[in-house]
C-alpha positions as a Python dict, from the first residue, in 0.01 Angstrom:
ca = {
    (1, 'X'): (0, 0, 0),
    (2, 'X'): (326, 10, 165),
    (3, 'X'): (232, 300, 450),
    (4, 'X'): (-92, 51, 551),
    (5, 'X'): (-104, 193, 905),
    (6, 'X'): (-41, 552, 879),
    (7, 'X'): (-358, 746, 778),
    (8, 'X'): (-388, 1064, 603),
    (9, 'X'): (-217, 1341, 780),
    (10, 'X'): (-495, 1591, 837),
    (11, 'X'): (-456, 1994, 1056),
    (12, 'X'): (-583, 1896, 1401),
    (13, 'X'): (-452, 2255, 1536),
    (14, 'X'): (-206, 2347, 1791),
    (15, 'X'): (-369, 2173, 2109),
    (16, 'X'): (-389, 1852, 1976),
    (17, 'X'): (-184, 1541, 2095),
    (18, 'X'): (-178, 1313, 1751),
    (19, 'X'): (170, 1293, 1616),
    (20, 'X'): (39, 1191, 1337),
    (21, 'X'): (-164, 1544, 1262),
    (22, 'X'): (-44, 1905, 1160),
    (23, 'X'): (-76, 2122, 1454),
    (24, 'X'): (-31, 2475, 1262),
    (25, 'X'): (-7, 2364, 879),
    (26, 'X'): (-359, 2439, 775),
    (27, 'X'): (-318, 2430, 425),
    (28, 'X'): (-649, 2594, 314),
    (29, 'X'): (-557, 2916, 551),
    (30, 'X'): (-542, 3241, 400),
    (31, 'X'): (-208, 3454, 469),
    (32, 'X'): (-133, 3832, 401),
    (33, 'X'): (-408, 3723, 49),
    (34, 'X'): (-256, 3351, 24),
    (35, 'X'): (-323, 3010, 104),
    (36, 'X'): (-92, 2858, 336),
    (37, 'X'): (-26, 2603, 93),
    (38, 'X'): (47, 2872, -140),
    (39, 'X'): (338, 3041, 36),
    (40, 'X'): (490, 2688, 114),
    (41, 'X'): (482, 2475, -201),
    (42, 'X'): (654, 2130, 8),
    (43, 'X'): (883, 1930, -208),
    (44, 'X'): (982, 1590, -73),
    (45, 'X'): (1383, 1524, -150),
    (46, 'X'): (1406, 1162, -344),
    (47, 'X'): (1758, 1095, -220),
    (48, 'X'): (1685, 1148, 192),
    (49, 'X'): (1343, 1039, 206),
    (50, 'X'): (1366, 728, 30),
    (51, 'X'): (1678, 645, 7),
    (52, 'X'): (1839, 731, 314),
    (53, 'X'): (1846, 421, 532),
    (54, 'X'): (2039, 578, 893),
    (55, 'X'): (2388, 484, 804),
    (56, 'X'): (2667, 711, 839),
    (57, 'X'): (3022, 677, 876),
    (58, 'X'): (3079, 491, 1148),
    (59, 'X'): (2768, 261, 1136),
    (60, 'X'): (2574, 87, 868),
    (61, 'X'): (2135, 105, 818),
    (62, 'X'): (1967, 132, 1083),
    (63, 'X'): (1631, 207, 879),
    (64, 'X'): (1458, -37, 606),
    (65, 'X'): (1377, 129, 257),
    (66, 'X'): (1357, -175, 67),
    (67, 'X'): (971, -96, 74),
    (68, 'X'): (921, -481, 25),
    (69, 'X'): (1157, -494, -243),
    (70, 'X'): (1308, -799, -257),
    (71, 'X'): (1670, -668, -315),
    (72, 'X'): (1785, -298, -284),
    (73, 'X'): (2009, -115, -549),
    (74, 'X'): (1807, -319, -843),
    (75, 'X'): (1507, -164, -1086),
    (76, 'X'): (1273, -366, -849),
    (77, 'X'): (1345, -114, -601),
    (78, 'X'): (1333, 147, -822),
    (79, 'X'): (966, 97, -888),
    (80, 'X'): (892, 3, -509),
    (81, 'X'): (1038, 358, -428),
    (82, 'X'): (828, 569, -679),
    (83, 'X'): (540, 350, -543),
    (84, 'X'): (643, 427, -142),
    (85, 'X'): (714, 788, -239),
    (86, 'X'): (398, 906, -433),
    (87, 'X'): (169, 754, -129),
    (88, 'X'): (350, 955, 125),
    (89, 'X'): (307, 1288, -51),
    (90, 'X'): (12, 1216, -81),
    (91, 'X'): (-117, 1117, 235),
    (92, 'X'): (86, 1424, 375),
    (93, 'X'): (-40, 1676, 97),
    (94, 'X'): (311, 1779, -60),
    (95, 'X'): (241, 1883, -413),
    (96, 'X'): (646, 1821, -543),
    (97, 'X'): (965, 1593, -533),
    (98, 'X'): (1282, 1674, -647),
    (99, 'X'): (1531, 1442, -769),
    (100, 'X'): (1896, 1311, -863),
    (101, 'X'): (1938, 1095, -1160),
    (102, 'X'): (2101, 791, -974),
    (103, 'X'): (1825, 871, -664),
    (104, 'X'): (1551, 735, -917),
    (105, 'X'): (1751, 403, -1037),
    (106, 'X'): (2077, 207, -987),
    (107, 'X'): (2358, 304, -1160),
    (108, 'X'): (2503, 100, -1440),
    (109, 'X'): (2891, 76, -1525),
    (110, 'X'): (2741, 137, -1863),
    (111, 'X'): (2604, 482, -1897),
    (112, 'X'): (2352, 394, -2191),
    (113, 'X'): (2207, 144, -1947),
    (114, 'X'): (2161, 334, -1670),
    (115, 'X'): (2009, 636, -1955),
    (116, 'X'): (1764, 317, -2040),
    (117, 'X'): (1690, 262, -1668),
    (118, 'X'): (1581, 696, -1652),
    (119, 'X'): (1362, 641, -1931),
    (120, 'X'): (1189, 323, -1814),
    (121, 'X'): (1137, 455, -1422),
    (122, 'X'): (1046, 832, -1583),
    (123, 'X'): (763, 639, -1776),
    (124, 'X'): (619, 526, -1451),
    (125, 'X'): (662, 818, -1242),
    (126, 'X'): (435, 1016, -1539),
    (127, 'X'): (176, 776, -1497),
    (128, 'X'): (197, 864, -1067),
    (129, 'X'): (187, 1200, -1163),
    (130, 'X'): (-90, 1172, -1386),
    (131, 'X'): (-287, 992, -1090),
    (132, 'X'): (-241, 1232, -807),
    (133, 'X'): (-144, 1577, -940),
    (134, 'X'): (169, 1576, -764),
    (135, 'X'): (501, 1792, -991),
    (136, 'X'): (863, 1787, -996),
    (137, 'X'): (1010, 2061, -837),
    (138, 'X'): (1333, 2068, -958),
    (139, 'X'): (1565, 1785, -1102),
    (140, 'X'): (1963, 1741, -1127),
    (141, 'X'): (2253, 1542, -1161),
    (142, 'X'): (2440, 1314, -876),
    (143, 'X'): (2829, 1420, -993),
    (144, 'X'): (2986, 1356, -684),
    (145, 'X'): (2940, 975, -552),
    (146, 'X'): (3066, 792, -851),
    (147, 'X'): (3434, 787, -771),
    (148, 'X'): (3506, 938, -1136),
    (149, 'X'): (3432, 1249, -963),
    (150, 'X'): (3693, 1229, -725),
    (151, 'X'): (3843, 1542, -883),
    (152, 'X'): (3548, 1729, -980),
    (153, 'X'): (3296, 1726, -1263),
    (154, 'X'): (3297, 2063, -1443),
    (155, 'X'): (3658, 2124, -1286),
    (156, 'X'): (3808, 1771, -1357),
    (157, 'X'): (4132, 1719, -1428),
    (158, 'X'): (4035, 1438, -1715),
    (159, 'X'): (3859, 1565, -2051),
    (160, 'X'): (3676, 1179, -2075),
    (161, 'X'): (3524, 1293, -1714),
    (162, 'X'): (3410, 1610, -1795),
    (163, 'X'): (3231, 1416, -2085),
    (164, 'X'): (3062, 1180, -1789),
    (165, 'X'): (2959, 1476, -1648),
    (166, 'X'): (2793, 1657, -2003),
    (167, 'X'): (2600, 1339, -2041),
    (168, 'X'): (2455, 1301, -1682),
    (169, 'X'): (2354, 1669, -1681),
    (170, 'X'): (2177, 1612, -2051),
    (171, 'X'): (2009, 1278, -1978),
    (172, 'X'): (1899, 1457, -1642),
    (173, 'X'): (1777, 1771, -1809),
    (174, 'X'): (1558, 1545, -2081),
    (175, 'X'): (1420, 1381, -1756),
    (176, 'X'): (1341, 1720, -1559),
    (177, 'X'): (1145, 1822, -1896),
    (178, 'X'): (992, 1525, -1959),
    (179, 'X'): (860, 1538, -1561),
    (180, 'X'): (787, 1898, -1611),
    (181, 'X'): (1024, 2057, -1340),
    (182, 'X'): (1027, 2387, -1226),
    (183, 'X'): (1394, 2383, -1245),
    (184, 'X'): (1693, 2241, -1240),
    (185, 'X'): (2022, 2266, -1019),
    (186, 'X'): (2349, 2230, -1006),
    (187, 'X'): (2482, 2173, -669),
    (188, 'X'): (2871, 2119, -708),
    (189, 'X'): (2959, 1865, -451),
    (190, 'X'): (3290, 1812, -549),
    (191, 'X'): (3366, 2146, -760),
    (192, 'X'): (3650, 2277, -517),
    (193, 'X'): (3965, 2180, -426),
    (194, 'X'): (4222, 2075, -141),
    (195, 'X'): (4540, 2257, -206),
    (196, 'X'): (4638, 2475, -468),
    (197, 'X'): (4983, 2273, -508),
    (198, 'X'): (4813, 2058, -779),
    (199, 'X'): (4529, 2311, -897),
    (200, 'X'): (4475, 2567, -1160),
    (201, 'X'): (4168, 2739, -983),
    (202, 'X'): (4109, 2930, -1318),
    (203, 'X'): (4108, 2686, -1540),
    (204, 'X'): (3893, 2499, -1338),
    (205, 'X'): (3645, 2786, -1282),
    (206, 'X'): (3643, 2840, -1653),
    (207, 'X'): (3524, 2504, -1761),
    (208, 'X'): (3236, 2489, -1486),
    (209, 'X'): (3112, 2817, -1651),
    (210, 'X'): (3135, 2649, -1998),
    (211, 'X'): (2908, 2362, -1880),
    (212, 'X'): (2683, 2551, -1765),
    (213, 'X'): (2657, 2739, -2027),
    (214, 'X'): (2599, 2409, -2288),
    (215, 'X'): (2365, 2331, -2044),
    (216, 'X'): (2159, 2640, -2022),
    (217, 'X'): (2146, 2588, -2433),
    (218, 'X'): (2063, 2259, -2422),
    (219, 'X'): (1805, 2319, -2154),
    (220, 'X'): (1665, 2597, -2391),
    (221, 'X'): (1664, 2347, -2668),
    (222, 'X'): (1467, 2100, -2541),
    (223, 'X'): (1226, 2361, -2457),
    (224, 'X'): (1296, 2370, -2074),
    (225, 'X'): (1155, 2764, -1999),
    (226, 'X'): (1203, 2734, -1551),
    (227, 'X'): (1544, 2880, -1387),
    (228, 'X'): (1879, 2720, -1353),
    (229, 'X'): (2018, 2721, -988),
    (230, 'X'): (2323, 2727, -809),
    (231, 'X'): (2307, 2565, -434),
    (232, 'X'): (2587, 2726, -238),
    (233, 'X'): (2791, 2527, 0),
    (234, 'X'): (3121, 2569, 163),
    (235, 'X'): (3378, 2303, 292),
    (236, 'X'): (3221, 1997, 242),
    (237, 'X'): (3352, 1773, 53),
    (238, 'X'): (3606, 1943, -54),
    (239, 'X'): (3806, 2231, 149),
    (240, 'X'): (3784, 2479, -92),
    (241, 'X'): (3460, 2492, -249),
    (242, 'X'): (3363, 2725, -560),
    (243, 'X'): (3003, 2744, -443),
    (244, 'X'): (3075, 2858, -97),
    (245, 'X'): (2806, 3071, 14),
    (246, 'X'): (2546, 3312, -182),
    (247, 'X'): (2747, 3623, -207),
    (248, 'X'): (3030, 3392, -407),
    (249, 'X'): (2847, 3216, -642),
    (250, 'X'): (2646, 3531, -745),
    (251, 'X'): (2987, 3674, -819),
    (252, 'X'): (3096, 3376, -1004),
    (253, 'X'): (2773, 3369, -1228),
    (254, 'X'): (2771, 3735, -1307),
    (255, 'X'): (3150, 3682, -1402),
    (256, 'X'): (3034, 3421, -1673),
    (257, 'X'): (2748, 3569, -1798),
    (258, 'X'): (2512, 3325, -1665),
    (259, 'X'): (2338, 3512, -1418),
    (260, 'X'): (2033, 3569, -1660),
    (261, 'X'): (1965, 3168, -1674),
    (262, 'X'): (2000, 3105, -1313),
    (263, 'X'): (1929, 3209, -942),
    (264, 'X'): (1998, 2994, -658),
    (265, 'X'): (1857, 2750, -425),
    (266, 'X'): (1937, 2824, -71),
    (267, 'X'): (2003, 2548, 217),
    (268, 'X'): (2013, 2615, 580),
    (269, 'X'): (2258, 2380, 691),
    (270, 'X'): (2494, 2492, 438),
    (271, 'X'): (2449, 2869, 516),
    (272, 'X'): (2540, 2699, 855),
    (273, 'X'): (2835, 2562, 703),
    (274, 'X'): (2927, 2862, 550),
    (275, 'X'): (2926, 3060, 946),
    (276, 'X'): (2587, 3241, 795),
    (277, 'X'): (2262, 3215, 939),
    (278, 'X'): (1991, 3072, 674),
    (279, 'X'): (1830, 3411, 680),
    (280, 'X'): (2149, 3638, 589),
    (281, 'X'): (2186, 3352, 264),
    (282, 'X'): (1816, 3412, 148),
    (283, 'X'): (1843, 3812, 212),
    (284, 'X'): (2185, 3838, -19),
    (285, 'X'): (2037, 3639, -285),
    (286, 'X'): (1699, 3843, -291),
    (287, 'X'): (1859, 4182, -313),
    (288, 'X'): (2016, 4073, -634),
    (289, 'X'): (1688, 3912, -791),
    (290, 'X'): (1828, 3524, -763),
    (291, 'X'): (1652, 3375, -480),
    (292, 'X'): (1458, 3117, -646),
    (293, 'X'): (1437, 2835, -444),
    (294, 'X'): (1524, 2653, -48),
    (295, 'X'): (1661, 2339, 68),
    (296, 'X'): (1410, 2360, 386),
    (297, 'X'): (1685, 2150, 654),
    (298, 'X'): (1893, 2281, 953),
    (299, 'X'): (2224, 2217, 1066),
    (300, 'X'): (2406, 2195, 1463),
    (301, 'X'): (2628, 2467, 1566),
    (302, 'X'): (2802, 2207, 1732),
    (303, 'X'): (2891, 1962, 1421),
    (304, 'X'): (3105, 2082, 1122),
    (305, 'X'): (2958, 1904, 887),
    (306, 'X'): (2620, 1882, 676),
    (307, 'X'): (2397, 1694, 868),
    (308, 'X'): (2055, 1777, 722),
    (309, 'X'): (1794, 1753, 1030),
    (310, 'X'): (1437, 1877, 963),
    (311, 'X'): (1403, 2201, 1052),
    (312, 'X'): (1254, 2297, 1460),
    (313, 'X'): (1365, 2665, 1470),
    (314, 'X'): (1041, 2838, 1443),
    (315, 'X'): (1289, 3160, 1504),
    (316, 'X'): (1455, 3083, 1156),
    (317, 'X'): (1205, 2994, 1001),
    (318, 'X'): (1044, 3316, 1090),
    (319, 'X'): (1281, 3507, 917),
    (320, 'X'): (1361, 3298, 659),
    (321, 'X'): (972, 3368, 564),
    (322, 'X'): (1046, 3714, 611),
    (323, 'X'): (1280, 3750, 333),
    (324, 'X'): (1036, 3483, 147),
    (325, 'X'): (762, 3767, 214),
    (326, 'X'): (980, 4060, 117),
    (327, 'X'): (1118, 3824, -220),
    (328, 'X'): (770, 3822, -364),
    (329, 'X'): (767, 3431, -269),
    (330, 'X'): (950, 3198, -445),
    (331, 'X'): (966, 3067, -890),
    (332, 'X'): (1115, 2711, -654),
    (333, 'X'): (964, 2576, -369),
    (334, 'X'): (1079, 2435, -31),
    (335, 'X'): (1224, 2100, -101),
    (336, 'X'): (1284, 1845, 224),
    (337, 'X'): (1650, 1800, 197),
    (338, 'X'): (1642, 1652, 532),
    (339, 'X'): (1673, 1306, 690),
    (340, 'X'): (1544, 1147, 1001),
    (341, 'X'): (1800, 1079, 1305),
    (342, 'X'): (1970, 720, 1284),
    (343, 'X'): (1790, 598, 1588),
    (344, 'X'): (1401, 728, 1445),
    (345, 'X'): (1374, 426, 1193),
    (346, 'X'): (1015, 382, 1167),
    (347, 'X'): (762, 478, 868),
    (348, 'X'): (579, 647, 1144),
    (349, 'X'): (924, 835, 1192),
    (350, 'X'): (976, 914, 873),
    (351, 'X'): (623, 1094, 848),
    (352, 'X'): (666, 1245, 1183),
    (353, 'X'): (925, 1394, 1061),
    (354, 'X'): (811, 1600, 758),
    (355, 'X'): (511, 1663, 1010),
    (356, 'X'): (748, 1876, 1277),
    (357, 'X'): (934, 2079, 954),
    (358, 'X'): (599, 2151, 787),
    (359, 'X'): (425, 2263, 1085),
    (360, 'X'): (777, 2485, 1158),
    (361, 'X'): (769, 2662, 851),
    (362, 'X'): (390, 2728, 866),
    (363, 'X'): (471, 2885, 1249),
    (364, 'X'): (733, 3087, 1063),
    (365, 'X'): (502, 3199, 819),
    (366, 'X'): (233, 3328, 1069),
    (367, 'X'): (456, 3434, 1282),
    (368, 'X'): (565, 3678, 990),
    (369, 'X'): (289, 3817, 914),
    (370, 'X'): (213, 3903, 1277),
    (371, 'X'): (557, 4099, 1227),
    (372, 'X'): (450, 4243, 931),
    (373, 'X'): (146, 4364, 1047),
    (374, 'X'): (275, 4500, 1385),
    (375, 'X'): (470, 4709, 1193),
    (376, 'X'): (737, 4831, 1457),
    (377, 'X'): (1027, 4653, 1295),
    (378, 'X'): (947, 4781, 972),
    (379, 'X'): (897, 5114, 1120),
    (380, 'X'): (1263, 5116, 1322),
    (381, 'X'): (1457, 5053, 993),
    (382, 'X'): (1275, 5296, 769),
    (383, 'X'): (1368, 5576, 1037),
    (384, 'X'): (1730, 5417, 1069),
    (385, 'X'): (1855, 5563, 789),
    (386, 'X'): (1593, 5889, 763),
    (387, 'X'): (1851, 6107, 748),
    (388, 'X'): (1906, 6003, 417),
    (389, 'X'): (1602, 6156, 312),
    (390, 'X'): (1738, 6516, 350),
    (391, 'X'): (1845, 6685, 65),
    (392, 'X'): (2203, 6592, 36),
    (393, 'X'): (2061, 6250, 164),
    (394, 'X'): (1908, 6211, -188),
    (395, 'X'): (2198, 6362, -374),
    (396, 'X'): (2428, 6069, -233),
    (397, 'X'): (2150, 5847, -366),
    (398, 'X'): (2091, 5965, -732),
    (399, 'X'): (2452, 6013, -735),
    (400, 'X'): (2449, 6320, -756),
    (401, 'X'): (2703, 6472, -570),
    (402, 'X'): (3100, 6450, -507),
    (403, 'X'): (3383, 6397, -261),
    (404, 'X'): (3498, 6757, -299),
    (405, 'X'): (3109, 6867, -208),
    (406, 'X'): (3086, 6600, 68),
    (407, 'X'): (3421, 6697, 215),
    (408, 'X'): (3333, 7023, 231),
    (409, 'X'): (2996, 6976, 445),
    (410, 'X'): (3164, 6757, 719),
    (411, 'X'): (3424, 7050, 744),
    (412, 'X'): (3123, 7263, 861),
    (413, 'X'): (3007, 6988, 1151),
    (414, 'X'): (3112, 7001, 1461),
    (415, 'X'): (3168, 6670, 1601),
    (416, 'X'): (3246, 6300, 1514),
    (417, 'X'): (2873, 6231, 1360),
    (418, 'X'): (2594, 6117, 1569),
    (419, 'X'): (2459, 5778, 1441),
    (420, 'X'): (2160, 5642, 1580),
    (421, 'X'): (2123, 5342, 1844),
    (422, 'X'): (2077, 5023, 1670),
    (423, 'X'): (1828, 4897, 1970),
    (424, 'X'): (1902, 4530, 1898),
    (425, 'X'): (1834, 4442, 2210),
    (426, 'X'): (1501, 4617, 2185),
    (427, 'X'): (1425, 4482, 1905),
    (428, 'X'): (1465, 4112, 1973),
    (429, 'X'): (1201, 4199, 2280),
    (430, 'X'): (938, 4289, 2033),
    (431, 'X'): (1014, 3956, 1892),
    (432, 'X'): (948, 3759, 2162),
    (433, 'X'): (628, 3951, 2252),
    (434, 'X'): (530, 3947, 1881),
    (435, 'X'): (618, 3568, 1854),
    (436, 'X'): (491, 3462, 2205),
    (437, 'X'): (199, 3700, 2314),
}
């Protein structure tokens, strides 16, 4: 046992002191007809969780996850991670983990060896599955660290690359499938560009869409049946990323033809990134049926860059599960794509941690249905735009009129138009009384 001195997290409820306890998670509570648990399936995310070890660019570890390994970066650890990260979801109740290929072992300069180290650490995560019930979420490929990737994967440059790149995404797909994941994403860390002196942007976006699509058919193959997804992020690495926020990569998958394989997995810190908030993201994705799953993080207003903190706005994460609510839920799940602070670099950190974004979400989630069932908000917009439920209201929305017709009636008003207030102020009011009463 490697987490010997934290117990099982258990709901304590909102008065009490234990930091070690869920003070509004209660997994077994019933919501607008759902368990709690049910509206937030948890993933844990391989790569932060057990991996991340406090460094960043100016400063090295600060954080053991050797998990009494006796060398990090070999197979040894490998195993000691699956071993470390099956007893903390289960000792905190989270049902999935998602992965990326080089998360689960080292790396080999030899790609059939490192294919050879999947299958062998695969092979023991089944048997962890197989003992606690716990899934795979999603699964995907790391094509941005290995300096190969320097220009891209799908939009390299180099033709021997983009091979690199078809083989990580097929050895990772057989993996997902073999795991039996939900999904599978493609989050294009490096699939951008810097300056369009040396770039055919094109080109470039052509040959992602053709990887995709021998993925999607491969996927198919091999008899993977969950969605595809696209995570949207802008600026970082590159300057000029292709995924930049929802409303882009929608338009770039409808251009190719794949939108019928995939939807997309929305992140917070990158909607952030992207000068979004994480609700506008998960609202433009829904209202074109490809909201499928979230990257449950936050970012700082005051940092340009992708920090990943768990998330302690219980105001996003009440509207995030408001457009969760309105989407019918999620076919994905709410993966922890979030890492501790480099000073919190204790186990009991590390659980702390997923305690505060778990119990933040499942304030979001009450908190929406006290909005739902209030009703006022709901009420406001539907008498917003009432005067679209006139007669020539109706025409403009069947499409059934013209600009000649339409012309013609404003010649008859008198006036400039009288729109309705927008009464955001009010509105935000009812929030706070809603959220705080």
């Amino acid at each position: 046992m490697i987490f010997k001195d934290i117990p099982e997290i258990k709901y304590e409820g909102k008065d009490s002191t234990n930091p070690l306890a869920f003070k509004f998670y209660d997994k077994d509570r019933y919501v607008l007809g759902k368990k709690m648990s049910e509206h937030l399936p948890f993933a844990m995310a391989w790569w932060h969780n057990l991996g991340a070890s406090g460094s960043d660019m100016f400063g090295r570890d600060t954080i053991d996850k050797s998990f009494s390994a006796s060398e990090k970066g070999t197979m040894e650890h490998a195993l000691a991670k699956v071993d470390a990260g099956f007893e903390f979801m289960q000792k905190l109740g989270i049902k999935y983990f998602c992965f990326h290929d080089v998360d689960l072992v080292p790396e080999s300069d030899d790609i059939n060896e490192t294919n050879k180290r999947l299958d062998d650490i695969s092979d023991y995560i089944l048997v962890k599955m197989k003992e606690t019930g716990i899934k795979c979420l999603w699964g995907t490929a790391n094509m941005f660290s290995n300096p190969r990737f320097m220009n891209g994967a799908g939009s390299t440059n180099d033709v021997n690359v983009y091979c690199f790149a078809a083989a990580q995404i097929k050895k990772a797909l057989d993996i997902t499938v073999k795991l039996g994941g939900k999904g599978y994403v493609f989050w294009g860390g490096r699939e951008g560009y810097e300056t369009l002196l040396n770039t055919d942007v094109k080109f470039e976006q052509e040959n992602i869409a053709k990887l995709m699509k021998m993925a999607v058919k491969y996927g198919r193959k091999i008899g993977f049946k969950g969605d595809f997804y696209i995570e949207p992020k802008p600026k970082e690495p590159m300057k000029h990323q292709y995924d930049y926020d929802a409303a882009t990569s929608i338009s770039f998958l409808r251009q190719y033809g794949l939108d019928k394989d995939f939807k997309l997995n929305i992140e917070a810190n990158h909607a952030t990134l992207a000068g979004h908030t994480f609700e506008h993201e998960l609202r433009i994705a829904s209202i074109n049926n490809m909201l499928g799953s979230i990257d449950a993080n936050e970012g700082d207003p005051n940092l340009g860059w992708d920090v990943d903190r768990f998330p302690a706005d219980v105001y996003s994460a009440t509207y995030a599960m408001l457009e969760v609510i309105n989407n019918g839920g999620l076919t994905g799940g709410f993966n922890f794509d979030a890492k501790n602070r480099r000073p919190s670099n204790t186990y009991s950190d590390m659980f702390e941690a997923f305690i505060l974004g778990m119990d933040t979400f499942a304030l979001g989630l009450l908190n929406a249905e006290k909005i739902i069932k209030d009703g006022r908000i709901n009420k406001f917009i539907k008498e917003k735009y009432s005067s679209f439920e006139s007669s020539l209201g109706q025409k403009i929305r069947n499409e059934e009129t013209s600009l000649e017709e339409l012309a013609s009636k404003a010649s008859e008003l008198k006036g400039m138009g009288t729109p309705s207030s927008g009464k955001q102020e009010y509105l935000e009011e009812i929030i706070n009384q809603i959220l705080f009463s």
